[in-house]
N, C-alpha and C positions, 0 to 999 in steps of 0.2 A: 487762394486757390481752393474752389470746391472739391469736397469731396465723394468725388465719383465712385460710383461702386466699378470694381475690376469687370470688364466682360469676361467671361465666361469661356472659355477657348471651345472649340467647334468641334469638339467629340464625337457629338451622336452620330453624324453622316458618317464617321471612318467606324465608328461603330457595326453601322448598320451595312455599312461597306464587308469590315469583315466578319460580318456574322454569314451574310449571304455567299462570299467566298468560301469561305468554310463548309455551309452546307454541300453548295456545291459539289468540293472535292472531297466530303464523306464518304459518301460509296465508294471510289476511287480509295483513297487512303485504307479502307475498310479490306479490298483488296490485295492490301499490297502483299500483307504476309501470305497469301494465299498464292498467289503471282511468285512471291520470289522463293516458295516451296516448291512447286510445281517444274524449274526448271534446276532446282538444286539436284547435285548427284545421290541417289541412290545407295544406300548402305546395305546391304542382304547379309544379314548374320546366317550361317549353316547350322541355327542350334537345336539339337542338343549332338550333334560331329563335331563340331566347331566350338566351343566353349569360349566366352568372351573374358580376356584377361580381367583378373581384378588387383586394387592397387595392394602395396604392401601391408595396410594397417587398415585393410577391408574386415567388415565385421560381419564375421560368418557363425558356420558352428561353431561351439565351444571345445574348447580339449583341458583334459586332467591333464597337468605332467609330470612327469618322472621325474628323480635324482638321476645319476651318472650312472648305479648300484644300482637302478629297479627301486628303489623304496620310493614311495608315492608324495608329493610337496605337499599334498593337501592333510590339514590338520585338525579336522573338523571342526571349524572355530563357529561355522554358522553365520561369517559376516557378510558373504554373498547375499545368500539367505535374506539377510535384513536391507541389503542396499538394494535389493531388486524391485524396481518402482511397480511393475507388473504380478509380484505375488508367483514368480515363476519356478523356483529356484525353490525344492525342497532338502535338504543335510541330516540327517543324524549321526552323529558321529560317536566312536567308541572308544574304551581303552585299548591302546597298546600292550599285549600278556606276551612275557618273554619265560614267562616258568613254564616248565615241562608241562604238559599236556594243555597249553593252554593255544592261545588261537593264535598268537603271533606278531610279529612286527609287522606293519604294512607302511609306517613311517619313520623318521626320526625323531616325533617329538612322542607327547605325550598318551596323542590321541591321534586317531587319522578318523576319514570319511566313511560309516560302516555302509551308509546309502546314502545316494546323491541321484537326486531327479533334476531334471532341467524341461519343463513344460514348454515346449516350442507354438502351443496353442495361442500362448500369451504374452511368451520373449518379446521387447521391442529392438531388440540389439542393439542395446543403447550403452554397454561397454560401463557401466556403473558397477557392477560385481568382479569386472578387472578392477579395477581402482582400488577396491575395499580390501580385494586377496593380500592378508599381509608378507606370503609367504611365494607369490609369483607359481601358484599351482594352479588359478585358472587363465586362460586365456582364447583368443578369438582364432578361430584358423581361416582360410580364403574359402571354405566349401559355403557353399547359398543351396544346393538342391535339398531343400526339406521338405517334400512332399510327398503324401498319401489318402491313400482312400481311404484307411482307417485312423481315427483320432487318437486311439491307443499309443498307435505307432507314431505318432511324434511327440511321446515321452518317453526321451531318453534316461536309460540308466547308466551307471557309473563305468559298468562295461563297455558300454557304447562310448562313454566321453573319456575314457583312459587314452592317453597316448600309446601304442604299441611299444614291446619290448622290443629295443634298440642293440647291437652287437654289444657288447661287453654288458651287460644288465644280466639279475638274477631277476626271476617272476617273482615277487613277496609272496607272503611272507617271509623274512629271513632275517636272521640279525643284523644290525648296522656295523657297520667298519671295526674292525677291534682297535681299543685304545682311542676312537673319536668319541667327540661328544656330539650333541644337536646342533649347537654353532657350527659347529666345523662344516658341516654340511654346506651351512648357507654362507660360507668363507670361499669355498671353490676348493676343497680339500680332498673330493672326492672325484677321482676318477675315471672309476670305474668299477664295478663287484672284484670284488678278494673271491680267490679258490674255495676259503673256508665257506663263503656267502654262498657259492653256486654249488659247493658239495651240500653243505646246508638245504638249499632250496631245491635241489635234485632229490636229495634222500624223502622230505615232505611230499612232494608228488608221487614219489613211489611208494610210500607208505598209507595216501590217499586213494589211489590207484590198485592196491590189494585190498584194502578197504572197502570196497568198491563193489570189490569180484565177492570178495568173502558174502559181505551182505546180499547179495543177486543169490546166491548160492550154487549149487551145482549146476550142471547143464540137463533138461530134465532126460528119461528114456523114452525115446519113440513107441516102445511096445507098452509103456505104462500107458501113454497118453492116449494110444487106439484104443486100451480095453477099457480106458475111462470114457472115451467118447462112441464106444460100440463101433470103429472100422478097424478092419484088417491089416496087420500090422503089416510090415515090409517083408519081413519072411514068407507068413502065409502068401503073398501075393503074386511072391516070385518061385515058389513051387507048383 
């Protein structure tokens, strides 16, 4: 039996078959998505009346949060700071002074946050400084409008990214819990400010609050201030 070389099976013609169908219905096919947009329904968002829901674990602004008490979760550790792949995320963090005339508790550990920036110029919300927080003080809230005309203004400071004082909280500074420790905190052992914490934290704003006035000093006299600026005081003017 010779050996025959195998033919060849007859490719090219269905080749050339479907190459040329093909062309054909390129511009066609090229259409299609254009074609089947054109008679899809219509979506008309009303925003900014109408705000479009976002899901629960949407990565928005950031928020500082609170304890139960008002004392601040954040400890100044700095490891935001370091997990922020963008360089966005500034911390300095300070002691905690609980001696008389010193500056106060604002946490329950050692140290809290004495300034915290968050540069929104170069945030990518990419939720890596949640991850790092070992203490669950930062997190993501559902807000997205960060927009302005000045570049200042979207850096935020700590003021801005604090969570608000909630019913039962004292504003810190103020002592922690009498007889807890800093564990206990992060235990679920706190439920809310002690009387002592909010007679504490009332008496410091009012004592910041005279403070205040004292240094402004008096209220000045209108008759001083005419005959230092040469006009006519209120008396002469109403005689």
């Amino acid at each position: 039996m010779l050996n025959r070389p195998m033919r060849r099976p007859p490719v090219a013609d269905e080749q050339k078959k479907a190459s040329f169908l093909s062309e054909l219905f390129a511009p066609v096919a090229g259409f299609g998505v254009t074609f089947a947009t054109m008679f899809r329904k219509l979506e008309t968002e009303e925003y900014p009346e109408v705000k479009r829901p976002t899901q629960p674990r949407f990565h928005g602004r950031h928020q500082l949060n609170r304890h139960p008490d008002g004392l601040e979760k954040c400890i100044g550790c700095e490891l935001c700071a370091w997990a922020c792949p963008a360089d966005a995320i500034y911390v300095e963090g300070a002691a905690n002074d609980d001696s008389a005339g010193g500056g106060g508790r604002f946490s329950p550990g050692e140290r809290y946050g004495r300034v915290y920036q968050i540069n929104y110029l170069r945030c990518i919300f990419c939720g890596l400084c949640i991850e790092a927080c070992p203490t669950r003080a930062l997190t993501m809230t559902n807000f997205y409008e960060l927009v302005s005309d000045q570049r200042s203004k979207l850096i935020y400071e700590k003021g801005q990214l604090l969570a608000p004082i909630q019913e039962g909280m004292a504003s810190p500074p103020h002592p922690m819990v009498a007889g807890l420790e800093e564990r206990d905190y992060y235990q679920g052992k706190v439920a809310r400010a002690t009387p002592e914490q909010i007679v504490w934290a009332d008496a410091r704003e009012a004592d910041l609050a005279s403070a205040t006035v004292s240094a402004a000093g008096p209220p000045a006299d209108p008759s001083t201030e005419a005959a230092s600026t040469g006009a006519p005081s209120t008396e002469a003017s109403t005689r």
